[in-house]
N, C-alpha and C positions, 0 to 999 in steps of 0.2 A: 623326195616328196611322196608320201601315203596318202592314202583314201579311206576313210570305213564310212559305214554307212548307218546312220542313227534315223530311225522311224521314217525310211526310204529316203533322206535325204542324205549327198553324198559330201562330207566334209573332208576337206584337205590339210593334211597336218605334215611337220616338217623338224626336223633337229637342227640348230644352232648351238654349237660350245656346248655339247648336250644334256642342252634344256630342249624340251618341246614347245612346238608352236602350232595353235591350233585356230583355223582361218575363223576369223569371226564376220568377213564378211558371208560364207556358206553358213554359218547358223543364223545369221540374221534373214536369209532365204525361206529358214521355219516362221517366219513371220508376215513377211512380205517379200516376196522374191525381185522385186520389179526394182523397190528403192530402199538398198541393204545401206549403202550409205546415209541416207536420211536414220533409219533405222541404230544404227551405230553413232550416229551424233545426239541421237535423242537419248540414250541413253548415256553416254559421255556429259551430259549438262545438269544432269543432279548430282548435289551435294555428296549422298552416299556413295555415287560412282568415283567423283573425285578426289575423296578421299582414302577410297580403297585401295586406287591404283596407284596415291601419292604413297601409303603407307607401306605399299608393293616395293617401289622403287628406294622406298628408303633404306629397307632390308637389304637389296639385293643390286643396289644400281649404285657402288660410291663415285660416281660423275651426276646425281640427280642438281638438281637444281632448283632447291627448298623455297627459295624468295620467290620465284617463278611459280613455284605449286601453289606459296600462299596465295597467290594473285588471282589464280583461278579459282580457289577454294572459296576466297570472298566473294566471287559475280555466283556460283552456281546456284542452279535453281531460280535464278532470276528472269523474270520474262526475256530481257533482250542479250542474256549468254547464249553464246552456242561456240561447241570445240568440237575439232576434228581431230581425227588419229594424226594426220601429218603436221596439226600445231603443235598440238601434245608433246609430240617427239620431238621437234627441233625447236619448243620453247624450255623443255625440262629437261634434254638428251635421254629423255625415256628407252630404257630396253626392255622393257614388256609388250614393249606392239613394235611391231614391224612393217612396212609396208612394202609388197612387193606386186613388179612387171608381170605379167603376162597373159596371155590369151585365156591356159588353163592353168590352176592353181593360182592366179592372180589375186591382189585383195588387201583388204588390213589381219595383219596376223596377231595373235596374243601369244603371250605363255602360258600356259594350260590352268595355274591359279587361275588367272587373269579370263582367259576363255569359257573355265566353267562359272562365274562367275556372270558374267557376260549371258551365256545361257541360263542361267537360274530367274535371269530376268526377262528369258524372253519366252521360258518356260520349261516349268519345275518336271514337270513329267519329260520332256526333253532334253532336261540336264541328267535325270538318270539313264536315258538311253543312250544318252554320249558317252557318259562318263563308263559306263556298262562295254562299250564298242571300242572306247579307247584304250582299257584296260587287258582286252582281248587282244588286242595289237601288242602293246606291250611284252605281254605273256609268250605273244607268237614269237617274238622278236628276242626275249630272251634264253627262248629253248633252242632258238638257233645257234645264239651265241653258246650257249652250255653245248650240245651238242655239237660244236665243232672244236673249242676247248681241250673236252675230254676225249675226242678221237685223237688229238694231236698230243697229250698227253698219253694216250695209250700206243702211240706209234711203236715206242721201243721195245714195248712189250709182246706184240703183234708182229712184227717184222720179220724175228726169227723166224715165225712158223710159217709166214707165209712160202716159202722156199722149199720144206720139210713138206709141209702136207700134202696126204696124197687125195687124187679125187675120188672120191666113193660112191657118189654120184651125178645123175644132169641137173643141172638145175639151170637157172636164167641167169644166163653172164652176158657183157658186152659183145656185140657179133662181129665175125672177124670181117674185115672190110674188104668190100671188090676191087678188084684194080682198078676198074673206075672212079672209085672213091681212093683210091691210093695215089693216084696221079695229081687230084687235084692240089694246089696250089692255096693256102691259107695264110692272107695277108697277115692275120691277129694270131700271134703263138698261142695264146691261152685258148685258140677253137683246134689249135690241135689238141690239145689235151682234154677238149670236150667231146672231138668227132672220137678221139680214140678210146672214151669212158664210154660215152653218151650217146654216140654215132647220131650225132647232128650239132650243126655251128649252135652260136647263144643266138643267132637273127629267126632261124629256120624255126628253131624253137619257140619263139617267142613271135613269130608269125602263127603260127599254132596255137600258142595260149596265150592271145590279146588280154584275156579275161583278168589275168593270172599276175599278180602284184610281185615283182621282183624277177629274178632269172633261176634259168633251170637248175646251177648251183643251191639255189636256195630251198629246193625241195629235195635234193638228194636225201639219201636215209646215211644213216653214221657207218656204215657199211664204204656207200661211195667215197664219200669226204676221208677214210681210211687210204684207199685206193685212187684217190687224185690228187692228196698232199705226195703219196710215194711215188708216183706218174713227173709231178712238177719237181722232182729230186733228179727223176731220172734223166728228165729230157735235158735239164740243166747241166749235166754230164754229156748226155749226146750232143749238145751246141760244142762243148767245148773242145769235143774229138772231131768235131769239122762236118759230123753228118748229115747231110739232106734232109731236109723238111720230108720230103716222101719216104728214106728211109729211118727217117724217126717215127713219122705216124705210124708204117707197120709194125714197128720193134713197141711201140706204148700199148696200139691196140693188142697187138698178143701178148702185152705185158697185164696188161687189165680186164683180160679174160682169163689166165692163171688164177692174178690174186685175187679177181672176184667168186672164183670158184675155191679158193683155198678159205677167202674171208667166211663165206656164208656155209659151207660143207663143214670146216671144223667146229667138233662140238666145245672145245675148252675157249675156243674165242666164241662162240656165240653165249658161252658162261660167263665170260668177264664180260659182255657184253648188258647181260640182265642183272647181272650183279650190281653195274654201273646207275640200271635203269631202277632196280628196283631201290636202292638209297637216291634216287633222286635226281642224280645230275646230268640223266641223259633228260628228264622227261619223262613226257607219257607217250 
C-alpha cells in the first residue's frame, strides 16, 4: 500500500496480479469528504458509468457476467436505480473494484482505468493532478527496480576488483561498530546485514523517517545494493561454517567498510558505473 498526494489530498493505491488499484473512496474525498460513499454510488447509477466499467470487465475480466451487466445497464439512470461497488462485484464477479478492511487505506478500490475515470467525473482539473502523482510513483518505482537489476547484473564484473583495489583515499564508508553494538543480539538476519552496511536495524530507521514511503533498502544508492547483494553471499557462507551471529556481524561490518571504500575510490568502477547511467538503465 502507497500514498501520493494529488492537490493536498492523500490517495492510497495498491498492486494486485500487477495491475494497480487506486482507492476511489480518497478521491471521492475531493468532493465531499464526509459521504464518499454516497458520492461513489451517484456516480455508479448512470448509464455512461455502467457502461464503461461493463466494457472494462469484458476486456479484461473472462468470469464477467454479461446477463447481470445487461440488467443493470437497462435500470441506469433511472430515478429509482442505485448500485454499490459491493453489488457490482458479487452481481457481475467484477475485478475492477475492490473492496477492502481497514482503519487506513480502507475503502472501494478501482484499477487505475477505472479510477481515473472515476475522477475525471469528479474533476477534470483533479484527474490531471492524479494522474501527474501517479505517474511520478511509477517512474520512482521503476528506477528502483532498474537500479537494482543492473547492480546485480554488474556483480561479476565488480567483484574482482573489489579485492585488488587499493584505497587512495577517505571517504564515507560504513563505521566500524563498538562492542557494544557487537554484542547485541538481532532476532531478524536481514538487520544484521543492515546494522553491518547501514549501522542501524530497518525499525530504528524507520522510527526516524515516519515520513519516508518504504524502507532504508529502498533509498540505498547502486553503490550499496552492490555491497549488500555481496554481504547476503557472504553471511550465507558464515551460517554454514556454524558462526555466531556476533562473529558474523563484525566480519560483514569490516567486510562493508573494504568494499565500500574499494566501490566508490575506484575510478574504472565508478566508469562502468556512469556508463550504465548515462545509456539509461541506472536513471537519473
Amino acid at each position: 500500500m502507497k500514498k501520493i498526494t494529488a492537490r493536498g489530498l492523500q490517495v492510497y493505491t495498491f498492486q494486485l496480479n500487477k495491475n494497480d488499484y487506486i482507492s476511489l473512496t480518497d478521491i471521492a474525498k475531493y468532493k465531499d469528504s464526509a459521504r464518499t460513499d454516497y458520492i461513489i454510488q451517484n456516480w455508479m447509477r448512470t448509464r455512461d458509468t455502467i457502461e464503461f466499467l461493463g466494457i472494462w470487465e469484458q476486456i479484461n475480466n473472462p468470469n464477467f457476467k454479461p446477463v447481470e451487466f445487461d440488467g443493470f445497464r437497462k435500470m441506469a439512470g433511472s430515478n429509482s436505480f442505485s448500485l454499490t461497488p459491493k453489488r457490482w462485484i458479487e452481481a457481475v464477479k467484477a475485478v475492477g473494484m475492490i473492496n477492502k478492511a481497514g482503519r487506513y487505506g480502507g475503502g472501494t478500490f478501482a484499477h487505475k482505468d477505472i479510477a481515473f475515470e472515476f475522477a475525471s467525473w469528479i474533476s477534470a482539473e483533479f484527474k490531471l493532478y492524479l494522474i501527474k502523482e501517479f505517474q511520478r510513483l511509477k517512474a520512482e518505482e521503476n528506477e528502483r527496480l532498474a537500479v537494482g537489476w543492473d547492480a546485480k547484473r554488474m556483480l561479476t564484473k565488480i567483484n574482482y576488483k573489489i579485492h585488488t583495489d587499493a584505497i587512495k583515499e577517505s571517504i564515507i564508508v560504513p563505521q566500524k561498530l563498538s562492542q557494544k553494538d557487537a554484542n547485541v543480539t538481532y532476532a531478524n538476519e536481514a538487520d544484521v546485514l543492515n546494522v553491518a552496511l547501514f549501522g542501524t536495524t530497518a525499525k530504528n530507521w524507520k522510527d526516524k523517517n515516519k515520513k519516508s514511503e518504504g524502507n532504508m533498502r529502498d533509498y540505498a544508492d547502486v553503490y550499496q545494493l552492490v555491497c549488500l547483494a555481496n554481504l547476503e553471499s557472504l553471511n550465507a557462507e558464515f551460517i554454514k561454517m556454524g558462526m555466531s551471529q556476533k562473529d558474523r556481524l563484525v566480519k560483514l561490518n569490516e567486510t562493508a567498510i573494504t568494499q565500500m571504500k574499494s566501490l566508490t575510490v575506484n575510478k574504472n568502477v565508478q566508469k562502468l558505473f556512469e556508463a550504465k547511467k548515462e545509456n539509461g538503465s541506472l536513471g537519473n
